[in-house]
Phi, psi and omega in degrees: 000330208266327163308304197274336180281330187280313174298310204279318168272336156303313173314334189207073190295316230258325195298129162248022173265105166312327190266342179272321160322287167345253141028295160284344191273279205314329167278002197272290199298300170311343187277308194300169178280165171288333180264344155254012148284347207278350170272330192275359169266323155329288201254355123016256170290357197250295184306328164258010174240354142288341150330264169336334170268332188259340178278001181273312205243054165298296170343290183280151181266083156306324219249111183317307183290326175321293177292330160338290160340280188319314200292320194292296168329328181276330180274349170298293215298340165311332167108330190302320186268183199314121179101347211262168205271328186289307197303312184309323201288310187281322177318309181279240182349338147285005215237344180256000000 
């Protein structure tokens, strides 16, 4: 769907209806051949069996953007990052 959503909007920039993008995806998949779902049957199954590893394993962060996530959160909650009362303070003092 996330394939078929990027085509769809270009193509139809103006639909804000969710359910019809739904809809247009779900007659897209029936249409299609068995050879042309296998990649997307494919990547899936790669997708839900990293699921799976991670619900066995919640603790580890495997997953890059997790940490990525994190490391940026810790440096927001510090007061240091983008947006924060520190930050704002050097913005107006380089600007004077």
């Amino acid at each position: 769907m996330e394939d078929f959503r990027k085509t769809f909007k270009e193509a139809n920039p103006d639909n804000k209806k969710v359910a019809l993008v739904a809809k247009e995806g779900g007659e897209k998949w029936k249409s299609m051949t068995e050879e042309e779902k296998k990649s997307y049957v494919e990547r899936a199954a790669e997708l839900k069996e990293k699921y799976q590893k991670a619900l066995e394993n919640p603790n580890v962060a495997d997953n890059e953007d997790d940490k990525a996530e994190k490391e940026s959160s810790d440096v927001d909650a510090e007061g240091d990052g983008e947006g924060s009362p520190e930050a704002e303070a050097e913005v107006v003092a380089d600007d004077e």
